[in-house]
mmCIF entry with sequence, helices, sheets and N, C-alpha, C, O atoms, coordinates in Angstrom:
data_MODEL
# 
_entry.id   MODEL 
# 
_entity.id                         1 
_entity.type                       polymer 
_entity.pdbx_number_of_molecules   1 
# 
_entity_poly.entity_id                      1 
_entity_poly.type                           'polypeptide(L)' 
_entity_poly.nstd_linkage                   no 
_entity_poly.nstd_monomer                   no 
_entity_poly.pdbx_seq_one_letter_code       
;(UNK)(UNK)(UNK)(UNK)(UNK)(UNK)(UNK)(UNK)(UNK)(UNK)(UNK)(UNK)(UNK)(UNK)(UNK)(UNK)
(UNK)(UNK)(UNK)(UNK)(UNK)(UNK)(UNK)(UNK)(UNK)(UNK)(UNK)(UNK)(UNK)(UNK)(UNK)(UNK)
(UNK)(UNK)(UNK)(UNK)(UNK)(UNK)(UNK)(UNK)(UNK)(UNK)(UNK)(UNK)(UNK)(UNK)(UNK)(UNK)
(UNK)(UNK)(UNK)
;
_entity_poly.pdbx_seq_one_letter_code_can   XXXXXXXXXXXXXXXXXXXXXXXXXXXXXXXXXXXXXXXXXXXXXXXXXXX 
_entity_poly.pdbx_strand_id                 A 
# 
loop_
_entity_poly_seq.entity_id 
_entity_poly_seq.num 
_entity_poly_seq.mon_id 
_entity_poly_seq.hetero 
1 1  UNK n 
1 2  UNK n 
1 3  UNK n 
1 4  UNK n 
1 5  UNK n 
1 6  UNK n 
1 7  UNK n 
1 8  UNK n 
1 9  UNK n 
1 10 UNK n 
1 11 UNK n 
1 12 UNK n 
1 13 UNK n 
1 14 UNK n 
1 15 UNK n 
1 16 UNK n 
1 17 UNK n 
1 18 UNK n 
1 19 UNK n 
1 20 UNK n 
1 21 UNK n 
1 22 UNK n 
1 23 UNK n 
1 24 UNK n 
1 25 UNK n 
1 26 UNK n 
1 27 UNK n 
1 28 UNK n 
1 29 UNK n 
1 30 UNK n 
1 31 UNK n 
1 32 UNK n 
1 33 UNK n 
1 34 UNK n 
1 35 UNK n 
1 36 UNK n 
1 37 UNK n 
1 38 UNK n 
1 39 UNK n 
1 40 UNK n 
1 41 UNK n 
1 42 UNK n 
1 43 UNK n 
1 44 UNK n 
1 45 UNK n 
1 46 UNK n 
1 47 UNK n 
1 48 UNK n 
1 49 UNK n 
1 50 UNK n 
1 51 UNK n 
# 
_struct_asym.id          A 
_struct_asym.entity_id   1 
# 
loop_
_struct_conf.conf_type_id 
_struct_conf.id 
_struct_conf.pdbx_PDB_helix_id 
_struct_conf.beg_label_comp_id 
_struct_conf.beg_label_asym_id 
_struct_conf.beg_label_seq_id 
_struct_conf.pdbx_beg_PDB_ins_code 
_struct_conf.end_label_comp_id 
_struct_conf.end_label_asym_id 
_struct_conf.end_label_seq_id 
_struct_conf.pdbx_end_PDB_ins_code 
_struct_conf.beg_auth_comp_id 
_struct_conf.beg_auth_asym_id 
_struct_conf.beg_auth_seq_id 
_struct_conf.end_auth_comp_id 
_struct_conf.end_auth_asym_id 
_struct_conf.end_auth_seq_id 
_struct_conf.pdbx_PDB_helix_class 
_struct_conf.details 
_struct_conf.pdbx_PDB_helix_length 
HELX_P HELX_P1 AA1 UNK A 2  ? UNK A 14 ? UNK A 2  UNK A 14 1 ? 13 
HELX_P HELX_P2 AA2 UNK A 16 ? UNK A 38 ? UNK A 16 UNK A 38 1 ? 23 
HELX_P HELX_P3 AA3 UNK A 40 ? UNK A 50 ? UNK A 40 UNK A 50 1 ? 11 
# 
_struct_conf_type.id          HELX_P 
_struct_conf_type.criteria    ? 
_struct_conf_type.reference   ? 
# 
loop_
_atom_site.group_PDB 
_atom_site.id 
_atom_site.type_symbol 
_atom_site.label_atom_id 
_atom_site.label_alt_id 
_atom_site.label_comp_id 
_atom_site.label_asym_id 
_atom_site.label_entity_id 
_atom_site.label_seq_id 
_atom_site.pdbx_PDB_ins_code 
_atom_site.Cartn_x 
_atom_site.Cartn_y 
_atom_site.Cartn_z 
_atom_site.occupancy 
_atom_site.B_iso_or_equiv 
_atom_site.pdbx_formal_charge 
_atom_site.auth_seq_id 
_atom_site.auth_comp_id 
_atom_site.auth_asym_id 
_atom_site.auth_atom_id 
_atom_site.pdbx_PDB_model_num 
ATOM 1   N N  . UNK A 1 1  ? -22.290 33.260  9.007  1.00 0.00 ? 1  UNK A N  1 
ATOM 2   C CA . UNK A 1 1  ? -23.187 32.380  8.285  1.00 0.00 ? 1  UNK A CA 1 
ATOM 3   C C  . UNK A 1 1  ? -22.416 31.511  7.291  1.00 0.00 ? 1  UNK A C  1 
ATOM 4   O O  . UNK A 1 1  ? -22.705 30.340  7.044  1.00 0.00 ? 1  UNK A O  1 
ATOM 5   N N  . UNK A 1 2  ? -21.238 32.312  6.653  1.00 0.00 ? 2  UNK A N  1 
ATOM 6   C CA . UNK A 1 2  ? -20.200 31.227  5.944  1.00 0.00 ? 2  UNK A CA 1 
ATOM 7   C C  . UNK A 1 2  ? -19.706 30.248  6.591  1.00 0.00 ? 2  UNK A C  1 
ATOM 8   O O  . UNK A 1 2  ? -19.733 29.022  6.486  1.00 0.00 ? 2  UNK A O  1 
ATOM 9   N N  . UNK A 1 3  ? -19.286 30.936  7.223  1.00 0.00 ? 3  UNK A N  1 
ATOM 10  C CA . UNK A 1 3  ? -18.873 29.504  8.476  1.00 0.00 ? 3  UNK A CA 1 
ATOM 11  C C  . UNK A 1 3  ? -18.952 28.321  8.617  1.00 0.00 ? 3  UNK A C  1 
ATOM 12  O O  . UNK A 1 3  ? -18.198 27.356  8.496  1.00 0.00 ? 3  UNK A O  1 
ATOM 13  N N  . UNK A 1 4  ? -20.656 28.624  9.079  1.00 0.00 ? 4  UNK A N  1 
ATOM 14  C CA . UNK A 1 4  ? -21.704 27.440  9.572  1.00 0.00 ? 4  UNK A CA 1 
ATOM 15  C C  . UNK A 1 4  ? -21.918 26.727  8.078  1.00 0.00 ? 4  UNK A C  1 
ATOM 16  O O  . UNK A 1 4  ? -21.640 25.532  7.971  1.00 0.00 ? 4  UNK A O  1 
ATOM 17  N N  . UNK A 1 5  ? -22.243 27.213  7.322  1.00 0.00 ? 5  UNK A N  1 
ATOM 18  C CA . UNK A 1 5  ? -22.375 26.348  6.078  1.00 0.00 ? 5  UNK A CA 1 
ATOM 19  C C  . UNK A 1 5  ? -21.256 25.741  5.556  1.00 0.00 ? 5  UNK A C  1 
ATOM 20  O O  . UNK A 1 5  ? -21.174 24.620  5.054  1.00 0.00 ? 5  UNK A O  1 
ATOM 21  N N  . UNK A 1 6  ? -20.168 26.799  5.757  1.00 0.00 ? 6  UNK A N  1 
ATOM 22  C CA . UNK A 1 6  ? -18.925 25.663  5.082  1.00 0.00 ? 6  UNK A CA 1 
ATOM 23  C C  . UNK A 1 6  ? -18.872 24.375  6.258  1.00 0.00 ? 6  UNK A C  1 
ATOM 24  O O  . UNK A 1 6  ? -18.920 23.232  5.804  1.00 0.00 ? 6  UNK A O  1 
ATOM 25  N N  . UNK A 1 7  ? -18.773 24.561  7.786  1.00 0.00 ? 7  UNK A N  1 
ATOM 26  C CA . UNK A 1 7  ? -18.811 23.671  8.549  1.00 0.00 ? 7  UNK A CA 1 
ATOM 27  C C  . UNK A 1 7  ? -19.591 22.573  8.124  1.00 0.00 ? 7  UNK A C  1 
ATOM 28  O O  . UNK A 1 7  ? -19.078 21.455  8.171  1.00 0.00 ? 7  UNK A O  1 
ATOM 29  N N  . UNK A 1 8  ? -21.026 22.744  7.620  1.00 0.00 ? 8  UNK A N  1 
ATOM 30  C CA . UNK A 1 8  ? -22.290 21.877  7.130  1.00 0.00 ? 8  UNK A CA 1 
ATOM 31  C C  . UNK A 1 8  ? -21.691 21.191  6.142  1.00 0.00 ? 8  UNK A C  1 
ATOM 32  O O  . UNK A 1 8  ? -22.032 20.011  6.055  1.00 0.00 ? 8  UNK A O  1 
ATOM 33  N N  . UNK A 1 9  ? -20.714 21.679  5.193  1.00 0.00 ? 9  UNK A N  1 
ATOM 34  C CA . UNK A 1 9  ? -20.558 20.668  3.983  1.00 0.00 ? 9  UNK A CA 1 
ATOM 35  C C  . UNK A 1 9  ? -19.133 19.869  4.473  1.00 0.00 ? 9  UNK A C  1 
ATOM 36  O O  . UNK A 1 9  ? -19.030 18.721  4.040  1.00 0.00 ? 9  UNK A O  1 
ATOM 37  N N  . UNK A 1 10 ? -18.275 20.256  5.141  1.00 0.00 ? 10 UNK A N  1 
ATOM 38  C CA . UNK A 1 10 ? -17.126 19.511  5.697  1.00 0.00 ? 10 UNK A CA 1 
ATOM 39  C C  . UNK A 1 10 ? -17.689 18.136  6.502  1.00 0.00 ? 10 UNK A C  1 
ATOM 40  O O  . UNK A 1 10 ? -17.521 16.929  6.327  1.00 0.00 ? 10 UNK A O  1 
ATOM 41  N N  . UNK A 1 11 ? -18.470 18.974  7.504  1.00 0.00 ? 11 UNK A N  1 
ATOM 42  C CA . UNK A 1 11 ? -18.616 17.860  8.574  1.00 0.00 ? 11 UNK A CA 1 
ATOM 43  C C  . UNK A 1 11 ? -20.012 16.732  7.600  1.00 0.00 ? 11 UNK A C  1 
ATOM 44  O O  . UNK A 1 11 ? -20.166 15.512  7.663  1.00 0.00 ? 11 UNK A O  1 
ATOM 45  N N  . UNK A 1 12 ? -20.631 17.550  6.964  1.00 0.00 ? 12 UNK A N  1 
ATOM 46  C CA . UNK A 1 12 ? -21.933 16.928  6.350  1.00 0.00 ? 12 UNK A CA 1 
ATOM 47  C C  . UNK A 1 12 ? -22.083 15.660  4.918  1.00 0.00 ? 12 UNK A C  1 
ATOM 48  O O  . UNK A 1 12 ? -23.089 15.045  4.566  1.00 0.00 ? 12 UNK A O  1 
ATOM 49  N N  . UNK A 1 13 ? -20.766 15.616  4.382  1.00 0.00 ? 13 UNK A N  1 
ATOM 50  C CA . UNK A 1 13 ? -20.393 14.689  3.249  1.00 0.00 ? 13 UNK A CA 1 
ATOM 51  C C  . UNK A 1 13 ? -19.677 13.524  4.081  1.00 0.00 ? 13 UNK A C  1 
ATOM 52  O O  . UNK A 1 13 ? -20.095 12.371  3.983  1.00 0.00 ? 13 UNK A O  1 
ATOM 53  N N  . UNK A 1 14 ? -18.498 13.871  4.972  1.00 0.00 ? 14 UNK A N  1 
ATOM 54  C CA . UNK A 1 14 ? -18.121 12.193  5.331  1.00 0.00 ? 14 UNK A CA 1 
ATOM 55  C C  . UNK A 1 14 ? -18.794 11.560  6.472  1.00 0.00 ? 14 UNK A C  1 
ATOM 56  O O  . UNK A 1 14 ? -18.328 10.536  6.972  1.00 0.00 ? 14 UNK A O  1 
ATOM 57  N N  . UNK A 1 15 ? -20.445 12.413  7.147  1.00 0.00 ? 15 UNK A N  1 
ATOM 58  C CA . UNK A 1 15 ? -21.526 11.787  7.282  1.00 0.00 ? 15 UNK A CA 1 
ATOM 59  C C  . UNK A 1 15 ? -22.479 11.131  6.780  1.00 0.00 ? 15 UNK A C  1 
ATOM 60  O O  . UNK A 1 15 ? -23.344 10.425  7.298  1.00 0.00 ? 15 UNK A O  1 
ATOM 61  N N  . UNK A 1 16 ? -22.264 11.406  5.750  1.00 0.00 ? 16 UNK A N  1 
ATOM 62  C CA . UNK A 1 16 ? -23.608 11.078  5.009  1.00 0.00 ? 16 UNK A CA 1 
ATOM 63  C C  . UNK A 1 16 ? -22.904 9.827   4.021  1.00 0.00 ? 16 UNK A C  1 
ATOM 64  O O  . UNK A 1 16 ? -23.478 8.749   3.864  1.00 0.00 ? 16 UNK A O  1 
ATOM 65  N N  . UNK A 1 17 ? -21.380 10.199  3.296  1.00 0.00 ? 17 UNK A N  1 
ATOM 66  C CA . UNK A 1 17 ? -20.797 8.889   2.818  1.00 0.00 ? 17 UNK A CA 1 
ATOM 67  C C  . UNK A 1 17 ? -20.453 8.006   3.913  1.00 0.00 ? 17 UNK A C  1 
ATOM 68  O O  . UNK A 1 17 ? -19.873 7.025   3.447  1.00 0.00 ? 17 UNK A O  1 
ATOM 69  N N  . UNK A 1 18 ? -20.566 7.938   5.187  1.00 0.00 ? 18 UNK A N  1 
ATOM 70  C CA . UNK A 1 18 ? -20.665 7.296   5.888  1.00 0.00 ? 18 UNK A CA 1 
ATOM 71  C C  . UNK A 1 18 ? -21.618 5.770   6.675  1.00 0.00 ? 18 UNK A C  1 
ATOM 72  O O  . UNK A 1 18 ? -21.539 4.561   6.892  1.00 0.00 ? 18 UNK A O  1 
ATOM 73  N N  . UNK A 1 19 ? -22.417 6.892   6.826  1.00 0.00 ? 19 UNK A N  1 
ATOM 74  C CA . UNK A 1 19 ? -24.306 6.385   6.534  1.00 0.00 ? 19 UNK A CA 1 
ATOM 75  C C  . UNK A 1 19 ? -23.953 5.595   5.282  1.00 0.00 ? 19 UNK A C  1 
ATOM 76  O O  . UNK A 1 19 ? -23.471 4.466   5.364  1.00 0.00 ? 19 UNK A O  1 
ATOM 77  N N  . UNK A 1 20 ? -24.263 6.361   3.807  1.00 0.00 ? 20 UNK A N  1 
ATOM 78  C CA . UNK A 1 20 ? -24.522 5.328   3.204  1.00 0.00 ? 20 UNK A CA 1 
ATOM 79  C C  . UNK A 1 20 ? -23.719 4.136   2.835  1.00 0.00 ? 20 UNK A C  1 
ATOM 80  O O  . UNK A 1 20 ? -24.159 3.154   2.238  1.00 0.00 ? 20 UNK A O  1 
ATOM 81  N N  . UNK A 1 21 ? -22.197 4.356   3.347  1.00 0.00 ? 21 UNK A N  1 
ATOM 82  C CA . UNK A 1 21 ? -22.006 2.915   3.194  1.00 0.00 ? 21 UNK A CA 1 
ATOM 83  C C  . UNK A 1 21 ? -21.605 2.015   4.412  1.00 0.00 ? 21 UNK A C  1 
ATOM 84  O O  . UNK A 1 21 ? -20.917 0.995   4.389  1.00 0.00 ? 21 UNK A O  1 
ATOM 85  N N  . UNK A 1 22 ? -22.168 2.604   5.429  1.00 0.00 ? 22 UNK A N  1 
ATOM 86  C CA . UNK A 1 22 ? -23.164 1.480   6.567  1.00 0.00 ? 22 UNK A CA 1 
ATOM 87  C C  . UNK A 1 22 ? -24.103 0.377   5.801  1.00 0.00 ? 22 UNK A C  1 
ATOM 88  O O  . UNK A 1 22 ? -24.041 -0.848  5.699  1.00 0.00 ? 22 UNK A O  1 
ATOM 89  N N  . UNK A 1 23 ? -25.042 1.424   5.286  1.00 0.00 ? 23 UNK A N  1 
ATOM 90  C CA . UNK A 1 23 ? -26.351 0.723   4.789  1.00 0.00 ? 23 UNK A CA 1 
ATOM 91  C C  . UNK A 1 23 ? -26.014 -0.102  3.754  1.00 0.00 ? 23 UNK A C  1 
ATOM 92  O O  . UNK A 1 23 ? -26.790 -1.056  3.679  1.00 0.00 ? 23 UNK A O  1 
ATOM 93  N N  . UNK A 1 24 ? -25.022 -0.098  2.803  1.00 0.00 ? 24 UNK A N  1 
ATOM 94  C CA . UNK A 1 24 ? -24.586 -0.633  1.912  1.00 0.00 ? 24 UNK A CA 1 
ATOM 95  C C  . UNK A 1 24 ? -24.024 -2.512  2.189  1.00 0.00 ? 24 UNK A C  1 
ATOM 96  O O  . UNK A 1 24 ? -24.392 -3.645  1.879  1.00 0.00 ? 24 UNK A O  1 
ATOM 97  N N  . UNK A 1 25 ? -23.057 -1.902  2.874  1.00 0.00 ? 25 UNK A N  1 
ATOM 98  C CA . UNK A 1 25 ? -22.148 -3.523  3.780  1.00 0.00 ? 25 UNK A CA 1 
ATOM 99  C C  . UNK A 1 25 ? -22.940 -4.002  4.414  1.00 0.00 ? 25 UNK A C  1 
ATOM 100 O O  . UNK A 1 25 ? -22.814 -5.224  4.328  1.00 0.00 ? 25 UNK A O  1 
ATOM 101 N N  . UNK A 1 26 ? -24.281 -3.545  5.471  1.00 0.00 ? 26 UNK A N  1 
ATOM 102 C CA . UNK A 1 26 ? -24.897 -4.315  6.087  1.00 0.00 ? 26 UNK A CA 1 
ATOM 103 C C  . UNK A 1 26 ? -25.721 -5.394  5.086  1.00 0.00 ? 26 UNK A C  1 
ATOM 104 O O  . UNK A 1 26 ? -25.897 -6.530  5.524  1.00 0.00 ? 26 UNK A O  1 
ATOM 105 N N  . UNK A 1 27 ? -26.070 -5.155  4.159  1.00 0.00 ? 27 UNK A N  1 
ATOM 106 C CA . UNK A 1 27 ? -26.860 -6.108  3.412  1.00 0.00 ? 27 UNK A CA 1 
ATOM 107 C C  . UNK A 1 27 ? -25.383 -7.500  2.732  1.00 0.00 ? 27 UNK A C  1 
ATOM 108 O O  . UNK A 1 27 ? -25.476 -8.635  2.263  1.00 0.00 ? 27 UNK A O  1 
ATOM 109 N N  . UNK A 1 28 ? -24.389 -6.728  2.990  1.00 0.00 ? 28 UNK A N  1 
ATOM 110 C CA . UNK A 1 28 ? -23.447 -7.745  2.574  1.00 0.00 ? 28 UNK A CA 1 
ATOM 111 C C  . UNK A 1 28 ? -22.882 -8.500  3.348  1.00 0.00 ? 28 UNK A C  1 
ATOM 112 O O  . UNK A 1 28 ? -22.369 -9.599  3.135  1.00 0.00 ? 28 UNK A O  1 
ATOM 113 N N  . UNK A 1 29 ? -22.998 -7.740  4.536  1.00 0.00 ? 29 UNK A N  1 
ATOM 114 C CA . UNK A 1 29 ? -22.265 -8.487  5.722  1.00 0.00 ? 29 UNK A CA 1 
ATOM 115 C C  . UNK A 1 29 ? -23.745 -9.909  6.400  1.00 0.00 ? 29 UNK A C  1 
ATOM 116 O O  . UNK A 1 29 ? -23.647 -11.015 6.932  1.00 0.00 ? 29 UNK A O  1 
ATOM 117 N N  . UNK A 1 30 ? -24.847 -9.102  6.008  1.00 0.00 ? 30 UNK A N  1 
ATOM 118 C CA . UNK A 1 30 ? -25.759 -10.308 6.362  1.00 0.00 ? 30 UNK A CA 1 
ATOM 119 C C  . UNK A 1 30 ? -25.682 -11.842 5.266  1.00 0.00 ? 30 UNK A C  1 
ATOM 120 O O  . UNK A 1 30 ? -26.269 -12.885 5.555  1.00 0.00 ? 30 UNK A O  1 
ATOM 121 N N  . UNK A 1 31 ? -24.919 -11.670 4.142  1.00 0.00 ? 31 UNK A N  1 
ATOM 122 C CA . UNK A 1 31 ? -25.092 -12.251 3.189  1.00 0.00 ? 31 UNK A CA 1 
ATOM 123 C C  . UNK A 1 31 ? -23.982 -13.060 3.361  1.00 0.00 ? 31 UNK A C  1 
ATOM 124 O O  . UNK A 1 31 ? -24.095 -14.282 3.260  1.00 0.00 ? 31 UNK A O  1 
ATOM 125 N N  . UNK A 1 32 ? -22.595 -12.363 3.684  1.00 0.00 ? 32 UNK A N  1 
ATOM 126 C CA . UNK A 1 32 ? -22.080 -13.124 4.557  1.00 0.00 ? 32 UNK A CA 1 
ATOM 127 C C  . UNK A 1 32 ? -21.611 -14.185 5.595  1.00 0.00 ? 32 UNK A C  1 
ATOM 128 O O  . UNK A 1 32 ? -20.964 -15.231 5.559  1.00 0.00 ? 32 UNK A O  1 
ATOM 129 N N  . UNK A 1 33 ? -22.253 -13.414 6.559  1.00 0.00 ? 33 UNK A N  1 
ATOM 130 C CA . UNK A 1 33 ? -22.912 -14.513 7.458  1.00 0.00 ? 33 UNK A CA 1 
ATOM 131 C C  . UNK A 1 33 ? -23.465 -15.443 7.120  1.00 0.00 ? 33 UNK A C  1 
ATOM 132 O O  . UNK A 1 33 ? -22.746 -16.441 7.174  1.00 0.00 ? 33 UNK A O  1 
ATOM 133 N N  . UNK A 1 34 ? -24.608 -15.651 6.721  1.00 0.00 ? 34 UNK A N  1 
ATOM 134 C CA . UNK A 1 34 ? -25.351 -16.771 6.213  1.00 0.00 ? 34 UNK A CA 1 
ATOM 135 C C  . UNK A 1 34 ? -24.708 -18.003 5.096  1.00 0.00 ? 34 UNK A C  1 
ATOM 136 O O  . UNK A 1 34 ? -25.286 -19.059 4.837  1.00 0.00 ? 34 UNK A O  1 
ATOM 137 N N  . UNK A 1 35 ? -23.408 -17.570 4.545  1.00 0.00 ? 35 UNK A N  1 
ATOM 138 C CA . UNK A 1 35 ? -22.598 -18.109 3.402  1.00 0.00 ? 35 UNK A CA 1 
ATOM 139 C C  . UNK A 1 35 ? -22.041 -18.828 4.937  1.00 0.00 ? 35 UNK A C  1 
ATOM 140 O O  . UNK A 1 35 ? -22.200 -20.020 5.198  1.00 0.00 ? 35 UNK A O  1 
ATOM 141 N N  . UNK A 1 36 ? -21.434 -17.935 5.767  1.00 0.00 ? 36 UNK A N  1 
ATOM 142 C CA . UNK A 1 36 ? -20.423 -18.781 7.097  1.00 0.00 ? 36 UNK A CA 1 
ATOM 143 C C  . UNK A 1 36 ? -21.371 -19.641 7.072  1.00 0.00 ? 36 UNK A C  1 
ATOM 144 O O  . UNK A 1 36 ? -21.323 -20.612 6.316  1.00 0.00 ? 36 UNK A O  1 
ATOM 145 N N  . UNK A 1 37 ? -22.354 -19.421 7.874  1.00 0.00 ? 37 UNK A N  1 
ATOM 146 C CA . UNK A 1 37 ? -23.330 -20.602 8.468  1.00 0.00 ? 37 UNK A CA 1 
ATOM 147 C C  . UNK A 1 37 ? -23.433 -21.487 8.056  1.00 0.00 ? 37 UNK A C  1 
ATOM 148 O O  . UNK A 1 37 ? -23.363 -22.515 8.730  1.00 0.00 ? 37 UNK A O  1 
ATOM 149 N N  . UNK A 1 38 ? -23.702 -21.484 6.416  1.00 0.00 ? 38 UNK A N  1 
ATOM 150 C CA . UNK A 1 38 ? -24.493 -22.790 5.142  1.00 0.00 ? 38 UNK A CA 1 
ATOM 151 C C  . UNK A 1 38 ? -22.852 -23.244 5.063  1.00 0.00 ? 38 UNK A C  1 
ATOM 152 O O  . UNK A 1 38 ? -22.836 -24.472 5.146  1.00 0.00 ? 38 UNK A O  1 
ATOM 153 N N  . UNK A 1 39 ? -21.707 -22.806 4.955  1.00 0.00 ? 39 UNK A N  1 
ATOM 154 C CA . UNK A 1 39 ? -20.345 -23.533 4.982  1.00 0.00 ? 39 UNK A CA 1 
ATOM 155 C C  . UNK A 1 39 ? -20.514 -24.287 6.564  1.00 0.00 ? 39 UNK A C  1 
ATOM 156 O O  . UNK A 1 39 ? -21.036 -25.402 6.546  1.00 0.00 ? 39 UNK A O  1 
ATOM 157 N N  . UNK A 1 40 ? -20.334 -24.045 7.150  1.00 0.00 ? 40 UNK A N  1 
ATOM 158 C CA . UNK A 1 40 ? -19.943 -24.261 8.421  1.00 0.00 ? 40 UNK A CA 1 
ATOM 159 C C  . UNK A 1 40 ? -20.985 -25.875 8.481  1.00 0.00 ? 40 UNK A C  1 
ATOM 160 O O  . UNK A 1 40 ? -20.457 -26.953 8.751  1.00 0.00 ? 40 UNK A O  1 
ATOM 161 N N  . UNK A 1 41 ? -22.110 -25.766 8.254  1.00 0.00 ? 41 UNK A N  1 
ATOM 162 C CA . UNK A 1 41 ? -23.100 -27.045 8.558  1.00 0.00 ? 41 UNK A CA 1 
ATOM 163 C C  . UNK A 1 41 ? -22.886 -27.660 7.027  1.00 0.00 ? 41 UNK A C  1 
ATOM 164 O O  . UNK A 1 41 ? -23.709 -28.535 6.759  1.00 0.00 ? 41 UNK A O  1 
ATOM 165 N N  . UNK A 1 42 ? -22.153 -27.430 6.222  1.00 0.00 ? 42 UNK A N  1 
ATOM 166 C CA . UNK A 1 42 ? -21.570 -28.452 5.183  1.00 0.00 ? 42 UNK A CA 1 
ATOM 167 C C  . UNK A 1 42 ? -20.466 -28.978 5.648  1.00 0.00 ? 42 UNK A C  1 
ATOM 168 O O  . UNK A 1 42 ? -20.305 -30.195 5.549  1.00 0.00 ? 42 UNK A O  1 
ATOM 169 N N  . UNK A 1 43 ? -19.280 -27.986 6.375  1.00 0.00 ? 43 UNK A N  1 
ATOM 170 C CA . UNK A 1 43 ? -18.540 -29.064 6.866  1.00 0.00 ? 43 UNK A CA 1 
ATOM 171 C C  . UNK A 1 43 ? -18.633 -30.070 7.981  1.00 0.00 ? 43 UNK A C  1 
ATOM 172 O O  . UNK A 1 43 ? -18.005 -31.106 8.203  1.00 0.00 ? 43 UNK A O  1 
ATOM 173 N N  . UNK A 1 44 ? -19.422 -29.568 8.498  1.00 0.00 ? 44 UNK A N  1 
ATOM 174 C CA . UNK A 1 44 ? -19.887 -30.530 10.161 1.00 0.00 ? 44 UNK A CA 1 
ATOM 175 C C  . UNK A 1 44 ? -20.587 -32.024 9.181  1.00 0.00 ? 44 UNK A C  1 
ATOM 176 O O  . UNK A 1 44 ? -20.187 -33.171 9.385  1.00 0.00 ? 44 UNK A O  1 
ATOM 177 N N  . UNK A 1 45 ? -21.558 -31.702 8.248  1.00 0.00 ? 45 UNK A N  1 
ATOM 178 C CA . UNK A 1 45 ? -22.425 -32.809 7.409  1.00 0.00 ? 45 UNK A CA 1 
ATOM 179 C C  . UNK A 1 45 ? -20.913 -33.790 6.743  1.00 0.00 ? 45 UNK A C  1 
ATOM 180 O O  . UNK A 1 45 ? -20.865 -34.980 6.433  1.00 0.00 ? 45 UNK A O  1 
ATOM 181 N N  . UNK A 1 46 ? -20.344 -33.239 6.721  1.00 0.00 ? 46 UNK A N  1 
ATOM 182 C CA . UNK A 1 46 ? -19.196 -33.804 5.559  1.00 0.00 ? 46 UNK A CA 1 
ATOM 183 C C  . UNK A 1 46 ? -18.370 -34.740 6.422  1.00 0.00 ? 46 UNK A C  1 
ATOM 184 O O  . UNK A 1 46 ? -18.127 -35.910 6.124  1.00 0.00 ? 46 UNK A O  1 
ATOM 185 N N  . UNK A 1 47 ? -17.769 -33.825 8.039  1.00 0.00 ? 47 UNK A N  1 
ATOM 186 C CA . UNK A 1 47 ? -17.321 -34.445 8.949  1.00 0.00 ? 47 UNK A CA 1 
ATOM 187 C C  . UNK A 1 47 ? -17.996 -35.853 9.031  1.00 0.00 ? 47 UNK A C  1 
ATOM 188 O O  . UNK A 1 47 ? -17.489 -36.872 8.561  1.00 0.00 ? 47 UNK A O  1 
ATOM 189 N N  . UNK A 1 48 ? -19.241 -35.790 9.705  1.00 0.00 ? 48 UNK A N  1 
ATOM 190 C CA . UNK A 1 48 ? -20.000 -36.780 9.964  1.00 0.00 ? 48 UNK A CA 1 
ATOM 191 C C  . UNK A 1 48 ? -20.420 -37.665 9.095  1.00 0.00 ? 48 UNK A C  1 
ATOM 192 O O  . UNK A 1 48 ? -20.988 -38.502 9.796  1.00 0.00 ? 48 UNK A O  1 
ATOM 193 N N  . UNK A 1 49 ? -20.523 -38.130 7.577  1.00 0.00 ? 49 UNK A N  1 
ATOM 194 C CA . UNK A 1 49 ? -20.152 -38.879 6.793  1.00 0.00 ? 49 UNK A CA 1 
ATOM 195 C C  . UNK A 1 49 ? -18.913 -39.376 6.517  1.00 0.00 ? 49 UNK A C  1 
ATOM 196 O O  . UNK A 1 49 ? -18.583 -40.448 6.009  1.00 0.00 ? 49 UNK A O  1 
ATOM 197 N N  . UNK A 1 50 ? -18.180 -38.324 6.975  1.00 0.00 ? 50 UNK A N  1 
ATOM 198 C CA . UNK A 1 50 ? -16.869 -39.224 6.692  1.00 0.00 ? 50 UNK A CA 1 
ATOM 199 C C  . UNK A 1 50 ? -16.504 -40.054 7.673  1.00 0.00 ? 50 UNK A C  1 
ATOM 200 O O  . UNK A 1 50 ? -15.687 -40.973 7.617  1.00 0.00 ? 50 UNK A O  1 
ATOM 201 N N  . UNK A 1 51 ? -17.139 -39.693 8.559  1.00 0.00 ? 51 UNK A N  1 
ATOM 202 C CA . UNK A 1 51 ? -16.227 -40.739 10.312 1.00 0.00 ? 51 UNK A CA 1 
ATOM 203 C C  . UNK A 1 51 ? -17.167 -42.007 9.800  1.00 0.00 ? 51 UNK A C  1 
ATOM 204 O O  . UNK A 1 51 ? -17.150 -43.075 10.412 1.00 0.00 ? 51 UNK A O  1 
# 
């Protein structure tokens, strides 16, 4: 029964700090993205005024 519980806290913390910083970066990585995007169609806008 020691075992299994020590197993539970080994395997069970760099799951769970795992998980939560999945959930963490995804809200950053979407925030991200959307910074690429809004850059990306400023430089295309910028291109095309300048020609």
């Amino acid at each position: 029964m020691d075992e299994l519980l020590q197993n539970i806290a080994n395997i069970g913390f760099p799951i769970a700090l795992s998980a939560y910083l999945l959930v963490r970066l995804e809200s950053r990585m979407e925030e991200l993205k959307t910074s690429i995007i809004n850059l990306t169609k400023a430089v295309e806008e910028f291109s095309i005024k300048r020609d």
